[in-house]
C-alpha positions, 0 to 999 in steps of 0.5 A: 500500500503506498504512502498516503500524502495525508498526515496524521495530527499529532496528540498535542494537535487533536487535543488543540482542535478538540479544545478549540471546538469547545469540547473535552475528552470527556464530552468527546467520548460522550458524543462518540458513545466510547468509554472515556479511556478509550476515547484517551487512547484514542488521542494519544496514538500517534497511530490512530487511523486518519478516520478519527481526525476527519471525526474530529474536524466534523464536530459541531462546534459546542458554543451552539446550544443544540450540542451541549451534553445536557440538550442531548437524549 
């Protein structure tokens, strides 16, 4: 399989795109319906497959009331 030209965000980076879409670990883990450790896992490989940062720049961003933990059911 070749190299794919696409690289992946690093652990500081994800961290920095999660906190600047206003969520936390915690609530991303809510959201993606994964235990908070694994959702720490996640975060942390410097392998994670490139799907997971094209998830993360889909969220929506938490300042709007319709994505806020307690609004969700």
């Amino acid at each position: 399989m070749p190299e794919s030209p696409y690289k992946r965000l690093t652990p500081d980076q994800f961290r920095d795109c999660l906190k600047a879409a206003g969520w936390t670990v915690e609530s991303l883990a809510a959201r993606w319906e994964i235990t908070t450790r694994r959702c720490f896992q996640i975060v942390a490989d410097t392998n994670r497959n490139r799907y997971y940062d094209d998830a993360l720049a889909a969220l929506p961003i938490r300042t709007c009331p319709y994505t806020l933990l307690d609004d969700m059911t």
